[in-house]
C-alpha positions as CSV (number, residue, x, y, z in Angstrom):
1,X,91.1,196.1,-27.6
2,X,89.1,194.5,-25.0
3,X,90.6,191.8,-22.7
4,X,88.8,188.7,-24.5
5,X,90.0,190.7,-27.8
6,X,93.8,190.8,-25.8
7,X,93.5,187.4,-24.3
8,X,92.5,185.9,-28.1
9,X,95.8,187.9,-29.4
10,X,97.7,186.5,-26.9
11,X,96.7,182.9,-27.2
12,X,97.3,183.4,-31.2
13,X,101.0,184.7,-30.9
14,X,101.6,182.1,-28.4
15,X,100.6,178.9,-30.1
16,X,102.7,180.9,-33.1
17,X,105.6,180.9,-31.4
18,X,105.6,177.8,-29.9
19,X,104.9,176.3,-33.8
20,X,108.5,178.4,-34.8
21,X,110.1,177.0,-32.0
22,X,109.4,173.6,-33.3
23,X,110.3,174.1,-36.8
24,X,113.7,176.0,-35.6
25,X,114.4,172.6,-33.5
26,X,113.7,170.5,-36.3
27,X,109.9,169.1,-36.3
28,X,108.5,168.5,-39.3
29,X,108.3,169.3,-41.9
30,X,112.0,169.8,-41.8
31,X,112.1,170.2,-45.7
32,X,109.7,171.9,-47.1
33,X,107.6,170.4,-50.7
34,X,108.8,171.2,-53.9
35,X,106.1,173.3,-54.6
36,X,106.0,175.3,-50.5
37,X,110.1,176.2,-50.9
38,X,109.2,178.2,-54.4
39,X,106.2,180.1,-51.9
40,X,109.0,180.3,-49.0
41,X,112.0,181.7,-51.6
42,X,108.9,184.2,-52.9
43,X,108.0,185.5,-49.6
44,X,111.7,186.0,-48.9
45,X,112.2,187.5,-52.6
46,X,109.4,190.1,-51.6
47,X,111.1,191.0,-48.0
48,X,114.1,192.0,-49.6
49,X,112.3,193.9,-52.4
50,X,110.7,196.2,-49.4
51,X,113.8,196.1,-47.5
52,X,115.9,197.6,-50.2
53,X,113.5,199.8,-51.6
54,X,113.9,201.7,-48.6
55,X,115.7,205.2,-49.4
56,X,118.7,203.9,-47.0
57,X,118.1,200.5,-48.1
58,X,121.3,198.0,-48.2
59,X,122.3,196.2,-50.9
60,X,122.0,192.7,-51.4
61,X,126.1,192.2,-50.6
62,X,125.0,194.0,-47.4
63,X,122.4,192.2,-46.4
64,X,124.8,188.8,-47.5
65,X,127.4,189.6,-45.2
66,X,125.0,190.5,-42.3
67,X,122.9,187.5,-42.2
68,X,126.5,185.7,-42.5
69,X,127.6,187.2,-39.6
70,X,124.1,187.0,-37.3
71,X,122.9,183.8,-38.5
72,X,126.2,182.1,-38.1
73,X,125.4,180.6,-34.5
74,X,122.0,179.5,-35.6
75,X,123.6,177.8,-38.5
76,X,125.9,176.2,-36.5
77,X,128.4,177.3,-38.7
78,X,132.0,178.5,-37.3
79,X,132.6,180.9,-39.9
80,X,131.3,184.4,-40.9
81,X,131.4,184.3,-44.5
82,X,128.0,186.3,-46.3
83,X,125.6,184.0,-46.3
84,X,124.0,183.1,-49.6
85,X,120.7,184.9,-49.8
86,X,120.3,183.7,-53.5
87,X,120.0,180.1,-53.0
88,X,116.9,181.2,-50.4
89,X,115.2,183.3,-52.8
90,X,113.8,183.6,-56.9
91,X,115.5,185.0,-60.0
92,X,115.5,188.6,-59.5
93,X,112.1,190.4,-59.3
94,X,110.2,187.4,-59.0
95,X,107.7,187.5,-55.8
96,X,105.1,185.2,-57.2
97,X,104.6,181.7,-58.0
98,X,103.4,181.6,-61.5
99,X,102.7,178.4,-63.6
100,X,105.5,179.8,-65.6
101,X,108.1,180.3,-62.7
102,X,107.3,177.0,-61.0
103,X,107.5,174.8,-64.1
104,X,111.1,177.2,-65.0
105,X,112.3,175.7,-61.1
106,X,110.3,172.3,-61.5
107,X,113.8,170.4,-62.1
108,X,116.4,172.8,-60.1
109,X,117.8,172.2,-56.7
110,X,117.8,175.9,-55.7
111,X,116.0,177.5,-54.1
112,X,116.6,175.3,-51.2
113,X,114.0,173.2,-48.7
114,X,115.1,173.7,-45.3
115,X,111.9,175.1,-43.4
116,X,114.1,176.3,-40.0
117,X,116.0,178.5,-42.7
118,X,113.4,180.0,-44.0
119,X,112.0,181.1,-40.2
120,X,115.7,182.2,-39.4
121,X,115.6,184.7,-42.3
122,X,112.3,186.5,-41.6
123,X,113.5,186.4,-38.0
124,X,116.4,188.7,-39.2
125,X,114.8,190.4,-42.5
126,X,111.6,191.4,-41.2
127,X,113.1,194.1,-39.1
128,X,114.4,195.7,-41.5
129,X,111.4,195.8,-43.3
130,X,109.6,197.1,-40.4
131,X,107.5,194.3,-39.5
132,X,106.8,192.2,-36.5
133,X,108.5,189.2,-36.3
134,X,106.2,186.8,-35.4
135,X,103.3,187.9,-37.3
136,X,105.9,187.8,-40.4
137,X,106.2,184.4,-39.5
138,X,102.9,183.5,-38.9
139,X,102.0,184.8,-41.9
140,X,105.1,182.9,-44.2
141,X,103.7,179.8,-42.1
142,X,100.2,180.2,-43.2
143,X,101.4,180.6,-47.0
144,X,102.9,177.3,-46.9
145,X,100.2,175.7,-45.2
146,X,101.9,174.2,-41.8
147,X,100.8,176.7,-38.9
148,X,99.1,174.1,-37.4
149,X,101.6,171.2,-37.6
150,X,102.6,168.5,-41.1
151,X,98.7,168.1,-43.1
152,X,97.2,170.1,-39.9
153,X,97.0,166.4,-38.2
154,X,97.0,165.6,-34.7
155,X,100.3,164.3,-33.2
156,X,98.8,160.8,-31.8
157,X,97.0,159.1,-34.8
158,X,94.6,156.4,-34.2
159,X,95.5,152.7,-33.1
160,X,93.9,151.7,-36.6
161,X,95.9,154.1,-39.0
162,X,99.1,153.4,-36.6
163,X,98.7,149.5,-37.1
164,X,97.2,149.9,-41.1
165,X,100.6,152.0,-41.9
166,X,103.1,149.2,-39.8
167,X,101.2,146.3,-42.2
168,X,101.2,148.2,-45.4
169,X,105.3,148.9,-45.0
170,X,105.6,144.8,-43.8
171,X,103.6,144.5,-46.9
172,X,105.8,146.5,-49.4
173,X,109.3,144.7,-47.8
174,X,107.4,141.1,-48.6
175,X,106.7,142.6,-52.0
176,X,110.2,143.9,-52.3
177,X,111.6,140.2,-51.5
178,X,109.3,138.1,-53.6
179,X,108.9,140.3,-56.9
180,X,112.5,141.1,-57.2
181,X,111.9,144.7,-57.3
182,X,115.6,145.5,-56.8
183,X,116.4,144.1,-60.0
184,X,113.3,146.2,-61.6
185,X,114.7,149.4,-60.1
186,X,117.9,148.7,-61.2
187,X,117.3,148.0,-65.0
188,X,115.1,151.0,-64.8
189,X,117.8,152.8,-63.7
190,X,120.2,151.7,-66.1
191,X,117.8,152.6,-68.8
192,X,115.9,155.4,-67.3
193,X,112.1,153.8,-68.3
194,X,109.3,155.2,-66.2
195,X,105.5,155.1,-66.7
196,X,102.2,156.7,-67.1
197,X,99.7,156.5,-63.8
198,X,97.2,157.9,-65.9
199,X,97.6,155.3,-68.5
200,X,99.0,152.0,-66.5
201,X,101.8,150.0,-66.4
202,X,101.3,148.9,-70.2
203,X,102.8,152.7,-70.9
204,X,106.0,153.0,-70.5
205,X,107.7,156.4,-71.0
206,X,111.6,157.6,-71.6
207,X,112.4,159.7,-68.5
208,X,115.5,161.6,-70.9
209,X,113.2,162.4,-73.8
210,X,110.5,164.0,-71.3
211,X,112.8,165.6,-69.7
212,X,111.9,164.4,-66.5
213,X,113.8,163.8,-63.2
214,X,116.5,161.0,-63.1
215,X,115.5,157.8,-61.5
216,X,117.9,156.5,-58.8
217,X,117.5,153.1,-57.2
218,X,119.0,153.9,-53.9
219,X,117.7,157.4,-53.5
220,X,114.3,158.4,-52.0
221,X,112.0,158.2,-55.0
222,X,109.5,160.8,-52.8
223,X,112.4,163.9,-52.8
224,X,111.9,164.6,-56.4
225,X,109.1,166.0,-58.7
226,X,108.0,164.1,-61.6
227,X,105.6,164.3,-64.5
228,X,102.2,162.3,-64.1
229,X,103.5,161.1,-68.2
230,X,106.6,160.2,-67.0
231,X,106.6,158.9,-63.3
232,X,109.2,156.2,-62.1
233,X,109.0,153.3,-62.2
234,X,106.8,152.4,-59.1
235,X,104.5,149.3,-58.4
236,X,101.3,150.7,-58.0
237,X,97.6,149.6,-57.2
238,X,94.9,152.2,-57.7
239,X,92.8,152.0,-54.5
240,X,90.7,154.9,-54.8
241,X,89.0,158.0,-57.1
242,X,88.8,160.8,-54.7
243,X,86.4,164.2,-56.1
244,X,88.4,167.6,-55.9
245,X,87.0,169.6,-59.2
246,X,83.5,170.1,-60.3
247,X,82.7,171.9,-63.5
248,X,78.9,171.5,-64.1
249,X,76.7,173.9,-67.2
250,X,76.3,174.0,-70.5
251,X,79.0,172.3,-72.4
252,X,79.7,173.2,-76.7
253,X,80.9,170.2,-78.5
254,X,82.2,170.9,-81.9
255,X,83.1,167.9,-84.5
256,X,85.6,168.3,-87.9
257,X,83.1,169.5,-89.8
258,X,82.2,172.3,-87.5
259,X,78.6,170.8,-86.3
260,X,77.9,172.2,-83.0
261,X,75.7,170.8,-80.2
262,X,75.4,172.4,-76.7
263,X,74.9,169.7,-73.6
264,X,74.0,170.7,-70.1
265,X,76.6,168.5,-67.8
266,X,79.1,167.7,-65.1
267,X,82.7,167.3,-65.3
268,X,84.4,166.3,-62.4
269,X,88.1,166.1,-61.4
270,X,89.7,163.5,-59.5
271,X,92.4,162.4,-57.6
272,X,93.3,158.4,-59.2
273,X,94.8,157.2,-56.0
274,X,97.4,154.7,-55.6
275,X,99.2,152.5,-53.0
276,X,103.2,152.6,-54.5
277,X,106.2,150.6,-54.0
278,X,109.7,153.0,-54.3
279,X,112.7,153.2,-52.7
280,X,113.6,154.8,-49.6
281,X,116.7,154.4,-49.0
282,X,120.1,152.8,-50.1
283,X,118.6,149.5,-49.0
284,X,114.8,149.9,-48.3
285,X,111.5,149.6,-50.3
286,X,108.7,151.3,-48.6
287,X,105.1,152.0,-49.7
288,X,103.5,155.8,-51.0
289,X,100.7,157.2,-51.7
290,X,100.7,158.4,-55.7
291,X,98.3,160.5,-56.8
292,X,97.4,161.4,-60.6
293,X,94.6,163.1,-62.0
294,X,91.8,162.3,-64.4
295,X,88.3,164.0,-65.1
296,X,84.9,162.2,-66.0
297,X,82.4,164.2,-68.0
298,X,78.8,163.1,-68.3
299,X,75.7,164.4,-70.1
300,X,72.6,162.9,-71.5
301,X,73.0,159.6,-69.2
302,X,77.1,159.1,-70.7
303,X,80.3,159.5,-69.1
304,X,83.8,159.7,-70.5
305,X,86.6,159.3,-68.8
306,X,89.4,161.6,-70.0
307,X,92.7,160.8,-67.7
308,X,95.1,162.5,-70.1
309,X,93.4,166.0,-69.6
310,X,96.7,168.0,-67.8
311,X,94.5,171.4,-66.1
312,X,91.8,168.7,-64.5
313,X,88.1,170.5,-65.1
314,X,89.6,173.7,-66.1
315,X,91.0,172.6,-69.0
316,X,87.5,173.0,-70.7
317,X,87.4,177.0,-69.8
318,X,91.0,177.6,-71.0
319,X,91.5,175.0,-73.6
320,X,95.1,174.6,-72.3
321,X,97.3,173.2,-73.6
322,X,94.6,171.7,-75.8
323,X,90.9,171.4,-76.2
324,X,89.2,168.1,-74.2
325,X,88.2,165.8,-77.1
326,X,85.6,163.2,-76.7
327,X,84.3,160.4,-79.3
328,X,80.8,160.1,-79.3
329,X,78.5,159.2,-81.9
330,X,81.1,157.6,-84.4
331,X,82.9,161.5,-84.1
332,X,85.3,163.2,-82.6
333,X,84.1,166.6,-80.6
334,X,86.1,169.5,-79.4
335,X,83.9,170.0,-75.8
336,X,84.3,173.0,-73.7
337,X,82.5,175.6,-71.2
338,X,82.3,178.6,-69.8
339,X,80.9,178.0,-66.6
340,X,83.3,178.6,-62.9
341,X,85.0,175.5,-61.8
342,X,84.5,174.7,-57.8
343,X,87.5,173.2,-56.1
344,X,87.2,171.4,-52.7
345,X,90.2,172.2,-50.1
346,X,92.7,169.4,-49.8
347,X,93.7,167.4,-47.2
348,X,97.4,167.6,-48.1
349,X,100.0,170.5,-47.5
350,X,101.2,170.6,-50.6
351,X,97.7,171.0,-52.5
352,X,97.0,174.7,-51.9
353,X,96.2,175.2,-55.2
354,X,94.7,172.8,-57.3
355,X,97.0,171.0,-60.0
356,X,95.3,173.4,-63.2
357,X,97.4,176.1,-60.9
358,X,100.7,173.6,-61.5
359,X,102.8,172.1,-63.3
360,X,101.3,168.5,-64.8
361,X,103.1,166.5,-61.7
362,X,102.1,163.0,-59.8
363,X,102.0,163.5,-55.6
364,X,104.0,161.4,-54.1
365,X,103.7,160.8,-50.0
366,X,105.7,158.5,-47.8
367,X,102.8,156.6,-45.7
368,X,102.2,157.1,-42.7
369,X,99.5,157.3,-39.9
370,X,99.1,160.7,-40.5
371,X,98.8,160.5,-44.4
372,X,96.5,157.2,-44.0
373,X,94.4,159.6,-41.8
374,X,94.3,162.2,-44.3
375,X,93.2,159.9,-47.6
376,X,92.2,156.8,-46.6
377,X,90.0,157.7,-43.9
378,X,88.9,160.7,-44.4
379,X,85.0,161.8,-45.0
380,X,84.2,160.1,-47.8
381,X,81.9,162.5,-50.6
382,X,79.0,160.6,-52.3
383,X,81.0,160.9,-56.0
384,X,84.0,159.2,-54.2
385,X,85.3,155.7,-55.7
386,X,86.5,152.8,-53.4
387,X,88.2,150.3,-56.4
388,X,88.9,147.8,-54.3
389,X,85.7,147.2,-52.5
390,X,85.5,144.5,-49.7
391,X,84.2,141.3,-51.1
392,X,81.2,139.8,-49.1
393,X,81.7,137.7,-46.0
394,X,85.6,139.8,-45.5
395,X,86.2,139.7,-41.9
396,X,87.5,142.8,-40.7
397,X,91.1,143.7,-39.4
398,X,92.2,146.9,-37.7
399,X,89.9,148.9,-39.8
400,X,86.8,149.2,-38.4
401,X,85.0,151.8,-40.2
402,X,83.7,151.8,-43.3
403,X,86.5,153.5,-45.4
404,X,89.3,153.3,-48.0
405,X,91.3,152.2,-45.6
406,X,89.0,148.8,-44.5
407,X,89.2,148.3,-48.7
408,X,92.7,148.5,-48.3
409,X,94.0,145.9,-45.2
410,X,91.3,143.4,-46.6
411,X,93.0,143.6,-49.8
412,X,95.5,143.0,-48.3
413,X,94.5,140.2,-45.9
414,X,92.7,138.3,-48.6
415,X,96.0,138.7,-51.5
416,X,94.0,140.8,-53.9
417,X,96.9,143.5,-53.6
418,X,99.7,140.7,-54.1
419,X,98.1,139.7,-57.2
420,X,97.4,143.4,-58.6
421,X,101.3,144.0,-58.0
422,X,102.6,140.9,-59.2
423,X,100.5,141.6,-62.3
424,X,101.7,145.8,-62.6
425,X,105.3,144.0,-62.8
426,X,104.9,141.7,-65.7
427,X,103.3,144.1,-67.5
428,X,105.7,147.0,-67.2
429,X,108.9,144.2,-67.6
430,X,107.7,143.5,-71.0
431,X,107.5,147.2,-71.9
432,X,111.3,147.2,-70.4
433,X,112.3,144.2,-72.1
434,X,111.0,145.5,-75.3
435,X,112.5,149.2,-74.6
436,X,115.9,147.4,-74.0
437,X,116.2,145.7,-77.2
438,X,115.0,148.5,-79.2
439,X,117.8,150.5,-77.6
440,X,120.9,148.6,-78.0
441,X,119.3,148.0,-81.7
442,X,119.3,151.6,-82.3
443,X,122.6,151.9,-80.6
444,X,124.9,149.1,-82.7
445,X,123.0,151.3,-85.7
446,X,124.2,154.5,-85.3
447,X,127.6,152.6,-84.2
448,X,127.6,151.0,-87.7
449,X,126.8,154.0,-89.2
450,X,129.6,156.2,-87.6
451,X,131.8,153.4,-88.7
452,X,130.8,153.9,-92.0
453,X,131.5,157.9,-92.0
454,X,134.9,157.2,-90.2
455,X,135.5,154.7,-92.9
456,X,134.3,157.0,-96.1
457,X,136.7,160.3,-94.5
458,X,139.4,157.7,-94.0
459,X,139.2,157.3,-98.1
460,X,139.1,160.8,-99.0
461,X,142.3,161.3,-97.3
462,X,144.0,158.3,-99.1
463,X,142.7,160.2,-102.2
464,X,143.9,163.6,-101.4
């Protein structure tokens, strides 16, 4: 190795370290997505595979009781007892992250988020493994995409995205106070009513029949994972369409009657990107970034838009869970292709993969400088969408540039977004009002009716 080789390595293990040593102190991400603790328990699932397949290799009651007694001081913890490698790792056997094994954990609290964790296993594991340390954790830290710091940002934003984020949380505690919204979360709670993003607020969906997480008015609505069908109950405004996917060749249509026409076209994927209102605390509304998915297809001068397509542009090549239908010339056509789809990298740690690679969930994102930086002004790509463009003769605020974010703080400034709230509420109320009486109809009937069958067994016993 030469020196500028040596220097280079040097440099590398440094910055490395000094990235652990900030985790292990507690900078962020402290917890670690949904999504990037499934990659973290898989990487420590696969160190103790190697680790006990070892011809001397302990076994996992060994290894329990050793990282109980060395990781005790880290843990701050004043007793020895094993620690418990389980909740830090998959089922057993499991080193991958599958669509199957993430949609099995999608709802499970285990295994657990704590990044400084993680780092304080492969600290201990990976010698017994026979691997370097650091380069263990570099690598671990590369997998979950935060080697360079939370959404590889810089840690002094701009003025702009500092003062755009400070308005847009004033913004949602105004909203908070004058649309009532902790009544709204509350009756949703009581009856468990989310929505559809991909729809709007005019589809209302029962979180307990999809199986989806449970809504809690006082709890952070960003720490869980939800279905884009069944999201909670958040006031939203879509602000922006943002590309990700592109599918583009020959596309087969096929109708009922088995007619058959092949189109050359483009299917694109995007990112439906909204500003939310949810809670964030026992006592605080603040605003999020929510992001669904839907896909456009175009050929022959048309477009569709198809937002209820779950594997984004892919779902054409697979046909999973279901062939993309269109209705075009008064018929209904089974479409897909056989062509590569290109993905663009995302902005955002926890899009590694693109969300054909996931489970069908919405991305939710407290905001902040560092996430206004990342989506709302960002690059933007020619097939981008601003849906709330700046009507002429705005003056401009903090925002500047020409961006998603400018869109945004005029709509702001001017009341647009006030309206476009105020109007998500009445809209999803009257789907609550009408869920509610539907409900406690239901209910008193299958009251009456058990009455009836107490009633009836009470009569066969008098005849008995």
């Amino acid at each position: 190795m030469n020196e500028e080789a040596r220097n280079h390595h040097n440099e590398a293990r440094r910055k490395v370290r000094a990235r652990v040593e900030t985790l292990l102190s507690g900078g962020a991400p402290k917890r670690l997505t949904p999504r990037a603790r499934l990659e973290a328990a898989a990487y420590i699932s696969a160190l103790v595979t190697k680790i006990r397949a070892k011809e001397d290799g302990p076994s996992v009651t060994s290894l329990c009781a050793m990282l109980g007694e060395r990781m005790s001081d880290s843990l701050e913890r004043s007793s020895r007892e094993p620690f418990r490698l389980h909740r830090w790792m998959l089922k057993a056997g499991v080193t991958e992250v599958t669509k199957d094994v993430a949609a099995s954990y999608a709802h499970r609290a285990e295994p657990l988020r704590t990044t400084a964790t993680y780092l304080l296993l492969v600290e201990h594991l990976a010698p017994l493994a026979g691997l370097d340390v650091l380069d263990t954790q570099s690598d671990l830290l590369t997998r979950l995409n935060i080697a360079d710091g939370p959404r590889g940002a810089k840690t002094d934003e701009p003025e702009a995205a500092q003062k755009l984020a400070q308005k847009l949380h004033q913004h949602a505690a105004a909203m908070a106070r004058n649309l009532d919204l902790a009544r709204l979360f509350q009756r949703a709670e009581q009856l468990q009513i989310g929505w559809d993003p991909k729809v709007g607020a005019d589809a209302r969906t029962d979180l307990v029949l999809h199986d989806s997480a449970y809504f809690r008015a006082k709890e952070p609505v960003a720490s869980r994972w939800w279905l884009e069908v069944a999201a909670p109950p958040l006031p939203s405004v879509k602000v922006a369409r943002l590309a990700f996917g592109r599918l583009t060749g020959v596309f087969r249509l096929t109708d009922e009657d088995s007619n058959v026409q092949e189109l050359e076209g483009e299917a694109t994927a995007y990112w439906d990107l909204h500003v939310a209102l949810g809670p964030a605390g026992p006592l605080t509304v603040g605003p999020l970034f929510l992001r669904s998915t839907s896909v456009d297809l175009r050929f022959l001068e048309r477009s569709f838009c198809l937002p209820e397509l779950q594997d984004d542009v892919y779902q054409f090549v697979s046909g999973y869970p279901s062939m993309p239908c269109i209705e075009w010339e008064a018929r209904t056509w089974k479409v897909s292709c056989d062509a590569e789809p290109q993905y663009k990298a995302q902005p955002g740690a926890s899009d590694v993969e693109p969300p054909s690679a996931t489970v069908p969930n919405i991305r939710l994102e407290p905001v902040t400088p560092s996430t206004i930086t990342a989506w709302l002004l960002s690059t933007q790509a020619p097939e981008d969408i601003d849906l709330l463009p700046m009507p002429p003769g705005t003056p401009t605020g903090w925002i500047r540039v020409e961006s998603f974010a400018r869109s945004v703080e005029a709509a702001i400034r001017d009341g647009r977004m006030d309206a476009l709230y105020s109007d998500w509420v009445l809209r999803f109320t009257r789907g609550l009002d009408d869920f509610e009486l539907e409900w406690r109809r239901d209910c008193a009937e299958g009251d009456a009716a058990l009455r009836v069958r107490y009633q009836e067994a009470e009569l066969k016993g008098d005849q008995a």
